[in-house]
VOPAGU-2260 file (C-alpha; in pm, 1 decimal, decimal comma):
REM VOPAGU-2260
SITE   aa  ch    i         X         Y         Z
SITE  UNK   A    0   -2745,5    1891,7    -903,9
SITE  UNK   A    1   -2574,2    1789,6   -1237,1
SITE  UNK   A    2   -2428,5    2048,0   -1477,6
SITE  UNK   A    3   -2752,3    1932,7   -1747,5
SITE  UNK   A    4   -3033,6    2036,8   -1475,5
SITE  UNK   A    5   -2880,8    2386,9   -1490,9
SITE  UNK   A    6   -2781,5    2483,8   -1882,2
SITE  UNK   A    7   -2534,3    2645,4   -2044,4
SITE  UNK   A    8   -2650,7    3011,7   -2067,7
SITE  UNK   A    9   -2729,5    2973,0   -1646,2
SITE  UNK   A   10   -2375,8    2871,7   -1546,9
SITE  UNK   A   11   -2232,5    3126,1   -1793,3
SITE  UNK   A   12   -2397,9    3372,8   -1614,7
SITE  UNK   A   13   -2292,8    3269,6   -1252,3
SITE  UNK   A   14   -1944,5    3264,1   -1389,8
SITE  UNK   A   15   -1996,8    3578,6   -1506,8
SITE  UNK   A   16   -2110,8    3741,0   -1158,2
SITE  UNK   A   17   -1894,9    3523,7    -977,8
SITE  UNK   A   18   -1582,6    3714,2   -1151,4
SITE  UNK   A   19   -1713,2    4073,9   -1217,8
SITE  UNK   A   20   -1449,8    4200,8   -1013,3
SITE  UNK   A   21   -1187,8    4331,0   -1225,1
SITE  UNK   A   22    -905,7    4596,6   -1275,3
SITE  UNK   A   23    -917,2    4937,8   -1459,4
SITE  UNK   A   24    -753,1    4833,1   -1763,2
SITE  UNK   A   25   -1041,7    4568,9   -1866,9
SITE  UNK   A   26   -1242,1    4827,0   -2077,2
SITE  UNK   A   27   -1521,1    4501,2   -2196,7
SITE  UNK   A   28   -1500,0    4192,5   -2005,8
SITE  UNK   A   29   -1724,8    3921,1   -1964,1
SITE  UNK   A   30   -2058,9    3894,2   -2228,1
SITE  UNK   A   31   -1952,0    4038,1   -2535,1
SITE  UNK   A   32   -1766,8    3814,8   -2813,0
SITE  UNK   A   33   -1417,3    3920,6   -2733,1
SITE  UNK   A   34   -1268,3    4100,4   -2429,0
SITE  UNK   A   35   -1143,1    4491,0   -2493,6
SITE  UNK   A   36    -826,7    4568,4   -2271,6
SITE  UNK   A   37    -669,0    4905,9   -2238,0
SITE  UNK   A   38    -289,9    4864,9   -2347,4
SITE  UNK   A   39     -34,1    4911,6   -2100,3
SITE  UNK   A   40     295,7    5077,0   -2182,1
SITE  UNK   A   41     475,8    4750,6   -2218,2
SITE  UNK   A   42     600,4    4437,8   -2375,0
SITE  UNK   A   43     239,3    4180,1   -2382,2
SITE  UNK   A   44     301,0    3797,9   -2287,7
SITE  UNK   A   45      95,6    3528,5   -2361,3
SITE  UNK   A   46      63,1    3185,7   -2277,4
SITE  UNK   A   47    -164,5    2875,9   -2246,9
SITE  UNK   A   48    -212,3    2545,3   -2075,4
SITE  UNK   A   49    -404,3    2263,2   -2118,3
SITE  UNK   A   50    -487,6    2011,5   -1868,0
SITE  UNK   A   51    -628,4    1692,9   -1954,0
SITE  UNK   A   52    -802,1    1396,3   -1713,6
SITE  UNK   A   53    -639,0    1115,6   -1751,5
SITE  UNK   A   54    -276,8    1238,5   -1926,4
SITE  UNK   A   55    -224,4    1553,8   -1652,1
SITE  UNK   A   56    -471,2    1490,7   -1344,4
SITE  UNK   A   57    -662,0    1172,6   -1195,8
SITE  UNK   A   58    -973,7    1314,3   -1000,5
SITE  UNK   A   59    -880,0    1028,5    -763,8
SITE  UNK   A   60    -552,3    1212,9    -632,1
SITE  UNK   A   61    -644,3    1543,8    -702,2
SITE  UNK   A   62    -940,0    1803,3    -593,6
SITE  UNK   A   63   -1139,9    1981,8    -765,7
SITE  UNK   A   64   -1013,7    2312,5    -582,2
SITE  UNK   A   65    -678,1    2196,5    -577,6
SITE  UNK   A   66    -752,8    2148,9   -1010,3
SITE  UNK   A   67    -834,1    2498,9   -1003,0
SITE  UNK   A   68    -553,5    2641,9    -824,4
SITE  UNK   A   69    -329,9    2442,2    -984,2
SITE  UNK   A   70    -443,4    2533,7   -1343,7
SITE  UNK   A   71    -356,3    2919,2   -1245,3
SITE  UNK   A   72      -6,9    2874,8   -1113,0
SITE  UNK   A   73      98,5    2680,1   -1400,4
SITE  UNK   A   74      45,5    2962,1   -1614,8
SITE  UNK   A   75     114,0    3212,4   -1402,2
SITE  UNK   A   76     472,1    3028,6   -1369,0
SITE  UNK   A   77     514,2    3069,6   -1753,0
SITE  UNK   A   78     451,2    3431,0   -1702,8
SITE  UNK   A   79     697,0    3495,3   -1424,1
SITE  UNK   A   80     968,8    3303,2   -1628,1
SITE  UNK   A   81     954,3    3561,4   -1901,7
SITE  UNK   A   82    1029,6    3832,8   -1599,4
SITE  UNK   A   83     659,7    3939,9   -1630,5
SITE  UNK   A   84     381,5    4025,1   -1422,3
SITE  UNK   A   85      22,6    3807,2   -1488,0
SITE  UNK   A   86    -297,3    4015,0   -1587,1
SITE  UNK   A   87    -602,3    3904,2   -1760,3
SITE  UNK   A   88    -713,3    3512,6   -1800,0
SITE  UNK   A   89    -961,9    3344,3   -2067,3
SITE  UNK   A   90   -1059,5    3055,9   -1891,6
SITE  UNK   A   91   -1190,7    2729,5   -2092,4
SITE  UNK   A   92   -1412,1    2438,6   -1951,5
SITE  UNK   A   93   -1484,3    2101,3   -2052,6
SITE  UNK   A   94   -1697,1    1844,4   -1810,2
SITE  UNK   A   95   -1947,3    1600,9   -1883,3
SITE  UNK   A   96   -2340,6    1703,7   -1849,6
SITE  UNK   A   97   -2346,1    1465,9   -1566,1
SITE  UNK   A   98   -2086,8    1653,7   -1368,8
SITE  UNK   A   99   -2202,0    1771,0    -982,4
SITE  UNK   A  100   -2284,0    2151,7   -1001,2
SITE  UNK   A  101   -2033,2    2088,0    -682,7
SITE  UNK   A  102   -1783,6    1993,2    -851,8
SITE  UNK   A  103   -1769,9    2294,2   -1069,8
SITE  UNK   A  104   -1808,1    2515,3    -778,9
SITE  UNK   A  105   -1535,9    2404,5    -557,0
SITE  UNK   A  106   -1309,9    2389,0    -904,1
SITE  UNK   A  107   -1417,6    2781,1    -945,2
SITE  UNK   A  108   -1263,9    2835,3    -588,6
SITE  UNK   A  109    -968,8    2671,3    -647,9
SITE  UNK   A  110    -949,4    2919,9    -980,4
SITE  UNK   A  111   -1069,2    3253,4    -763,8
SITE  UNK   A  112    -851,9    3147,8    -510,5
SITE  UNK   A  113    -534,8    3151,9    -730,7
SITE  UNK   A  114    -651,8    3480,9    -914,2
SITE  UNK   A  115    -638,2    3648,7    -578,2
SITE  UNK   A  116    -284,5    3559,9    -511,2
SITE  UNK   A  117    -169,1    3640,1    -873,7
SITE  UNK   A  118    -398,6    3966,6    -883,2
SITE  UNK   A  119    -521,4    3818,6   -1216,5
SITE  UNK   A  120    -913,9    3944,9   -1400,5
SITE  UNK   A  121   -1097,1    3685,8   -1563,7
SITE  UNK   A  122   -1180,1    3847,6   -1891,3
SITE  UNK   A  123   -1338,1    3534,1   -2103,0
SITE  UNK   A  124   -1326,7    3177,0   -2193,4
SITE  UNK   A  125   -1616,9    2918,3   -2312,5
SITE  UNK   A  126   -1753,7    2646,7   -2186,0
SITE  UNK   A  127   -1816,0    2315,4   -2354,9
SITE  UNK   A  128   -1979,5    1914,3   -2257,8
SITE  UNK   A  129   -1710,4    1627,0   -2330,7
SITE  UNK   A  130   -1785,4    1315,4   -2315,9
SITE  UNK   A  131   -1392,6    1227,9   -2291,3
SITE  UNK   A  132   -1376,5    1339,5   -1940,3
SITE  UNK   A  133   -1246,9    1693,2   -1821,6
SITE  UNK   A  134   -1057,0    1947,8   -2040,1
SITE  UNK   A  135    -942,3    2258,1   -1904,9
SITE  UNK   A  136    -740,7    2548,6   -2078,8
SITE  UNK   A  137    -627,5    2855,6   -1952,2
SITE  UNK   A  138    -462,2    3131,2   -2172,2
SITE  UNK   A  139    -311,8    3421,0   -1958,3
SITE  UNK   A  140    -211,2    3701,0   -2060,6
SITE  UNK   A  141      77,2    3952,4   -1860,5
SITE  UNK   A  142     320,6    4242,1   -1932,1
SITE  UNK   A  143     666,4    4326,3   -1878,8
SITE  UNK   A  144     922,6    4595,0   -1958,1
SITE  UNK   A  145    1236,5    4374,0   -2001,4
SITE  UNK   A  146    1134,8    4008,8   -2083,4
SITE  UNK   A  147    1380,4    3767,4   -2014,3
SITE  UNK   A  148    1438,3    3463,7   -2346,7
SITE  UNK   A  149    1586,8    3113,9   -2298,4
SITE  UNK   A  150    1860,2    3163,4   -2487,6
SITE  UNK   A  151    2019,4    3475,0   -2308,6
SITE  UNK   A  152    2339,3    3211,5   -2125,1
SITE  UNK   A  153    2643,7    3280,8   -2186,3
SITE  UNK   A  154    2943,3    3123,1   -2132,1
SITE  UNK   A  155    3048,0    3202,8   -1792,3
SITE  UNK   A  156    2713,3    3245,2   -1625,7
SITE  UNK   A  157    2643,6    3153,4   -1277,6
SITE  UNK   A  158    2310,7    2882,2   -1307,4
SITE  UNK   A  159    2063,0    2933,5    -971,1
SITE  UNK   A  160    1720,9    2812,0    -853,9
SITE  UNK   A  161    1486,7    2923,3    -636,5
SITE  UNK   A  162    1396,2    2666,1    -431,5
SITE  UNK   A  163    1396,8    2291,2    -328,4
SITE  UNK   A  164    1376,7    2024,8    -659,9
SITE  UNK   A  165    1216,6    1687,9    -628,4
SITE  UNK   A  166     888,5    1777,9    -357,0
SITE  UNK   A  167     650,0    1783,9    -623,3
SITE  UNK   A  168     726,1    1486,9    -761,5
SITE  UNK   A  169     769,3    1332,2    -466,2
SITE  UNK   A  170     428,6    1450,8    -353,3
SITE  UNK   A  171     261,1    1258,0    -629,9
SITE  UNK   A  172     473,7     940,4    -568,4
SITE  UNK   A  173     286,4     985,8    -207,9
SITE  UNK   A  174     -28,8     976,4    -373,3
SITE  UNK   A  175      10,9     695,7    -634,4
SITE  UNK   A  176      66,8     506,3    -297,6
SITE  UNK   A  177    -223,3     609,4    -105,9
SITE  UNK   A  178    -480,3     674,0    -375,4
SITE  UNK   A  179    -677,6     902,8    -231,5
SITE  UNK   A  180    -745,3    1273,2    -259,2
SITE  UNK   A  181    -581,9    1496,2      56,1
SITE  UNK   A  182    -848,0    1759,2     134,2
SITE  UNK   A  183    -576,9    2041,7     134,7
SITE  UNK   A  184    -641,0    2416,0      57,3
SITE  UNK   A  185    -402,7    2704,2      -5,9
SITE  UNK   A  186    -482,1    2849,0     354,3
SITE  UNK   A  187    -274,8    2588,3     579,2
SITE  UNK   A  188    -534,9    2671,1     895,1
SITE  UNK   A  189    -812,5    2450,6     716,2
SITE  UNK   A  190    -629,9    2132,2     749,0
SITE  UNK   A  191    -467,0    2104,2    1083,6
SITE  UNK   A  192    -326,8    1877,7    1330,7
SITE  UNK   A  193    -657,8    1873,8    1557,4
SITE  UNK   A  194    -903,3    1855,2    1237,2
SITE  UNK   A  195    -657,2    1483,7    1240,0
SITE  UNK   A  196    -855,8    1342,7    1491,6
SITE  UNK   A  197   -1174,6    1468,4    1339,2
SITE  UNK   A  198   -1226,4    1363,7    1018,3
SITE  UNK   A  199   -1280,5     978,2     915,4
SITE  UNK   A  200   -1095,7    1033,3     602,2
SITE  UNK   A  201    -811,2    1165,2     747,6
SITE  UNK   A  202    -776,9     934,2    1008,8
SITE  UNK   A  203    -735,4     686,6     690,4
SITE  UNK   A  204    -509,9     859,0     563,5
SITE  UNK   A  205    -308,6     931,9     855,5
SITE  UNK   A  206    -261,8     499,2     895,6
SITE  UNK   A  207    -178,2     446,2     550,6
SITE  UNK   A  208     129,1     728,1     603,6
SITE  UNK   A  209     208,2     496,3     948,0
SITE  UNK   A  210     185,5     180,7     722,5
SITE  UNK   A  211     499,0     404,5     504,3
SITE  UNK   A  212     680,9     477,8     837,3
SITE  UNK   A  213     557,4     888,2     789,0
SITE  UNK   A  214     385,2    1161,6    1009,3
SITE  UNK   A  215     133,2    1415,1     844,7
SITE  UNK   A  216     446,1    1687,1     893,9
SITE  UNK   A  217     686,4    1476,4     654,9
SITE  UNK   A  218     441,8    1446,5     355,4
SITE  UNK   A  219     252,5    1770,5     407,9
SITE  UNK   A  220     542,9    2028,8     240,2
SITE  UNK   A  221     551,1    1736,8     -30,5
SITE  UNK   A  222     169,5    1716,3    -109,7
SITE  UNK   A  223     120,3    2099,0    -101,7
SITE  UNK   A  224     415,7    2163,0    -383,9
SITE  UNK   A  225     224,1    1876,2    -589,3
SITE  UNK   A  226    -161,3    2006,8    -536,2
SITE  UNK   A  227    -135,0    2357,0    -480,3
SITE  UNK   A  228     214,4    2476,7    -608,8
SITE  UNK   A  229     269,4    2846,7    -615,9
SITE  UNK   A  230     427,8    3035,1    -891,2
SITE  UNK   A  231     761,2    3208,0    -776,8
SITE  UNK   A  232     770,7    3561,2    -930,9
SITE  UNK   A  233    1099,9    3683,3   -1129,2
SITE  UNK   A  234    1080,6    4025,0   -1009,4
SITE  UNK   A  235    1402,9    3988,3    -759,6
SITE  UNK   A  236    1603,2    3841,7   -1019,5
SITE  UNK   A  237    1505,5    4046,4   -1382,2
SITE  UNK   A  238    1742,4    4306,8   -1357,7
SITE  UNK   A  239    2048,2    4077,6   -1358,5
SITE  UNK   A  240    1891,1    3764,6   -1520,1
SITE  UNK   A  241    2032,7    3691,9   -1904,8
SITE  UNK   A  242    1823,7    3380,2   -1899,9
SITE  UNK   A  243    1568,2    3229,7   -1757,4
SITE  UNK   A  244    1291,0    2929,7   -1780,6
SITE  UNK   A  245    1048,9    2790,9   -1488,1
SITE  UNK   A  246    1116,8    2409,6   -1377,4
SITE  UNK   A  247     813,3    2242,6   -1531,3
SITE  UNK   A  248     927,1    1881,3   -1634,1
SITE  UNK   A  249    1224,1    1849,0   -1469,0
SITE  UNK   A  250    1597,4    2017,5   -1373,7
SITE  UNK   A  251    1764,8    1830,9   -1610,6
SITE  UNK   A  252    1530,2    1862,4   -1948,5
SITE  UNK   A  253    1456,1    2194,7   -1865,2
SITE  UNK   A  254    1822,5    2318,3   -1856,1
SITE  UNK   A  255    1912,8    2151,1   -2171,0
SITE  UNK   A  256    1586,5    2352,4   -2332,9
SITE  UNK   A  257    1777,2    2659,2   -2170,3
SITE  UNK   A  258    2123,5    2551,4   -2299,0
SITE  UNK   A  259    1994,1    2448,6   -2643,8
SITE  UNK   A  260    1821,1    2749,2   -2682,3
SITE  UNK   A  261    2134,4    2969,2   -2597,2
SITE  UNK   A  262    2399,7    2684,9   -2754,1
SITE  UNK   A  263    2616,3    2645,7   -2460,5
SITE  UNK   A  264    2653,4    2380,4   -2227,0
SITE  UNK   A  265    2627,3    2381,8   -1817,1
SITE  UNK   A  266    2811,6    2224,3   -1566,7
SITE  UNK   A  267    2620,3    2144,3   -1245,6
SITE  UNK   A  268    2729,9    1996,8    -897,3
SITE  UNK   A  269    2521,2    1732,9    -721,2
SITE  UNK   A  270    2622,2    1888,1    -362,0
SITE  UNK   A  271    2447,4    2208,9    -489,9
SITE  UNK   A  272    2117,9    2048,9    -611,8
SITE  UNK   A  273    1880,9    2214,7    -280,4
SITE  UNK   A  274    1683,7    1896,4    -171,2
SITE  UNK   A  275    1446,7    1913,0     146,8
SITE  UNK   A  276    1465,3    1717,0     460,1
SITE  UNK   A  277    1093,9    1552,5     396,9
SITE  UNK   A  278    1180,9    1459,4      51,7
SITE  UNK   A  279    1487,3    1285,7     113,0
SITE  UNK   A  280    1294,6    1150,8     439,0
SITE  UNK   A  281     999,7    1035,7     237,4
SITE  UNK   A  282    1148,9     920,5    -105,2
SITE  UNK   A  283    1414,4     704,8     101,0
SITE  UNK   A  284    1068,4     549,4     280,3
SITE  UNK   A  285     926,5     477,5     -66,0
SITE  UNK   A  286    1285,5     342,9    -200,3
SITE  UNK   A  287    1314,2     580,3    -424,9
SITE  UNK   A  288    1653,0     789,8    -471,0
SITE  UNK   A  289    1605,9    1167,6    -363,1
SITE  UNK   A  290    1845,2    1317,4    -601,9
SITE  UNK   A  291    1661,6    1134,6    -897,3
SITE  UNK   A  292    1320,2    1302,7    -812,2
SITE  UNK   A  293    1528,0    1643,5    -757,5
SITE  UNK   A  294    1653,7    1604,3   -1148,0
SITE  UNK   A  295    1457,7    1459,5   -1318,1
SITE  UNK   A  296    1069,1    1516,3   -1120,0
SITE  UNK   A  297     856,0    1764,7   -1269,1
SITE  UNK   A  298     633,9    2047,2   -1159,9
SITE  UNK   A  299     840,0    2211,9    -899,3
SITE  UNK   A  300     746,7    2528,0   -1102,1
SITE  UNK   A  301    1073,7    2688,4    -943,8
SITE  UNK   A  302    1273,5    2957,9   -1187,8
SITE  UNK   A  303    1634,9    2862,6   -1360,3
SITE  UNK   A  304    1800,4    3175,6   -1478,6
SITE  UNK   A  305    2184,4    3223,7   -1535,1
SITE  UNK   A  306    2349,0    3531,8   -1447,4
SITE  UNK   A  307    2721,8    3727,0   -1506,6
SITE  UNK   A  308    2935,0    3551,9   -1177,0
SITE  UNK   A  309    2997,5    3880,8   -1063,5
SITE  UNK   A  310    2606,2    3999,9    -987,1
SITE  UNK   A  311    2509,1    3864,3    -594,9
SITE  UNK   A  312    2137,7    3731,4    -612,5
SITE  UNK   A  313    1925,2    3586,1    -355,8
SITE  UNK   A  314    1898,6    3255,3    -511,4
SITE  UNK   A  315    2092,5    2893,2    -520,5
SITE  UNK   A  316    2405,8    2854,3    -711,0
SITE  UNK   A  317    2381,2    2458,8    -856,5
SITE  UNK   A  318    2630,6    2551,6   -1130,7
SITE  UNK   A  319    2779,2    2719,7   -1465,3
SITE  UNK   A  320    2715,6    2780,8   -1805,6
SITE  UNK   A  321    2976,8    2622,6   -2016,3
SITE  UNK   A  322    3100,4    2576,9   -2402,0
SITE  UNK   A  323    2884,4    2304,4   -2546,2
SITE  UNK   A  324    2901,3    1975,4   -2247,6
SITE  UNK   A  325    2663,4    1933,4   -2032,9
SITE  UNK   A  326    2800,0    1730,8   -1720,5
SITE  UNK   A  327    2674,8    1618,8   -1386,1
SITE  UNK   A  328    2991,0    1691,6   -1106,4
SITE  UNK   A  329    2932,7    1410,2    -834,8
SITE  UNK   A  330    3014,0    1492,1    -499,0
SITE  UNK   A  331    3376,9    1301,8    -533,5
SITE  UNK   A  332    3462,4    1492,3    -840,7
SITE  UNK   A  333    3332,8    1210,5   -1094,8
SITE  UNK   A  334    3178,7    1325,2   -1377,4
SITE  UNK   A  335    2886,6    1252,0   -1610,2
SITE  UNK   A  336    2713,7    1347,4   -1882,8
SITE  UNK   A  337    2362,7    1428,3   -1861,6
SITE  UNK   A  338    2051,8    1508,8   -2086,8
SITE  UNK   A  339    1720,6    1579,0   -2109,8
SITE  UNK   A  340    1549,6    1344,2   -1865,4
SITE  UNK   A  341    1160,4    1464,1   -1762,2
SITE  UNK   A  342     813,2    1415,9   -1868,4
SITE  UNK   A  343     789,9    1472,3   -2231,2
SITE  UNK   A  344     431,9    1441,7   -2416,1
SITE  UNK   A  345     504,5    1190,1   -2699,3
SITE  UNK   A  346     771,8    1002,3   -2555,0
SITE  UNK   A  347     835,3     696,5   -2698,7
SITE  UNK   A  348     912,5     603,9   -2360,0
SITE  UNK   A  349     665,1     761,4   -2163,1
């Protein structure tokens, strides 16, 4: 059934039902003209993403669910890198009148899914026709009581991450070569090894990663960060965190927006740079350098923060906040000089 057979006022409703759950500080959620939240005794964040078919997502790599999920964590990430907790979501929908009522649903899961995981209400949003393709915007909004700013680094900080650089983008590499969707959900148990041998699709997909010289376990950590990344929460790290930004476009332009913002420089050794064995497995396959995808790939949604040298955190040390310079340290001690290379919207280049 196509979104047009159903109408607006019908779908707003099942969204509505579909999300009544919520927590005690929504005082008026869904149906009135505005959502009325109870304030909390802290500092409010607020943030907002748009995706776009065709600039952010191809419906040909991606799935609906995955969209959904996706959509969440992305925001959620922002949330986390201001040393917050996520709360209450507006939620806003473009598709074409001739979309599959499926389609919607299994992009709703993906959405309820993620709201599970983050504990996050659904308090509004509208819903719109396009005839440009799909637009989707999600505003979230979370609360803290120490929020941690980009421009916090001072001269002397330690620099960390949380986790491997590079999978992400190595994930979609995967999938610019296959061109296909991967039917993957957040809970790993409904795509195993036996459903391999079960499904026609992913038997095709299983001999185009032989045709790359790859198993379903090299590519599968490398798909998941690219469809269904998950947000890593700042909680560990906010006490002894003086900056702080999540790795959205890339390790490289997103610690010059954290050095810019603070005016310093960093100084940051290749040997440090946490790289997994399936990336550097499956980007040497597709003749690609690992490192380069570990700089410069985007939506790894990991956390950079700096901290004093002398506080111990649970995190990886790539390098140090310095003057003004921002240099690369090779592993035999030769230097470079490096800047903001990621996705940028606008790029000449791009």
């Amino acid at each position: 059934m196509k979104l047009s057979q159903i109408g607006e006022l019908s779908l707003l409703e099942q969204i509505r039902k579909r999300f009544e759950e919520h927590s005690r500080h929504i005082i008026v959620g869904i149906g009135d003209d505005a959502a009325v939240l109870k304030p909390v005794d802290k500092n409010l964040l607020l943030t907002a993403d748009m995706m776009v078919e065709g600039v952010h997502f191809d419906l040909n790599f991606i799935t609906p669910y995955q969209l959904g999920f996706k959509l969440i964590s992305v925001n959620v990430s922002d949330i986390y890198a201001m040393g917050g907790k996520p709360g209450f979501l507006l939620l806003n929908i473009a598709m074409s009148k001739n979309t599959e009522k499926e389609v919607l649903d299994r992009f709703l899961d993906g959405i309820h899914g993620a709201m599970k995981l983050y504990t996050v209400s659904l308090v509004g949003g509208d819903l719109s026709s396009s005839n440009k393709g799909m637009t989707l915007s999600a505003t979230l909004i979370g609360y803290t009581k120490r929020y941690i700013k980009r421009s916090g680094a001072k001269i002397g900080n330690r620099i960390y991450v949380t986790g491997n650089l590079g999978d992400s983008a190595c994930g979609l590499e995967l999938l610019k070569k296959i061109r296909r969707t991967v039917p993957l959900q957040r809970n790993r148990s409904t795509f195993n090894v036996q459903r391999l041998t079960e499904n026609s699709e992913i038997l095709t997909f299983n001999s185009k990663l032989s045709e790359l010289g790859l198993s379903w376990n090299d590519v599968e950590p490398l798909l998941r960060r690219h469809l269904l990344p998950e947000a890593r929460d700042s909680k560990e790290f906010v006490r002894n965190a003086t900056s702080m930004i999540d790795i959205s476009d890339g390790l490289l332009i997103d610690l010059s927006r954290l050095c810019d913002e603070s005016k310093v420089g960093a100084r940051i050794y290749i040997k440090n740079i946490p790289m997994s064995s399936e990336l550097k497995k499956t980007a040497s396959y597709l003749g690609i350098p690992p490192i380069k995808l570990a700089l410069s790939g985007g939506e790894d949604y990991e956390l950079l923060f700096t901290t004093p040298a002398e506080k111990k955190v649970k995190a990886i040390y790539i390098g140090d906040i310095t003057e003004s310079e921002k240099i690369i340290i090779h592993t035999l001690g030769r230097k470079k000089t490096f800047s903001a290379e990621g996705y940028q919207h606008f790029d000449v280049q791009g």
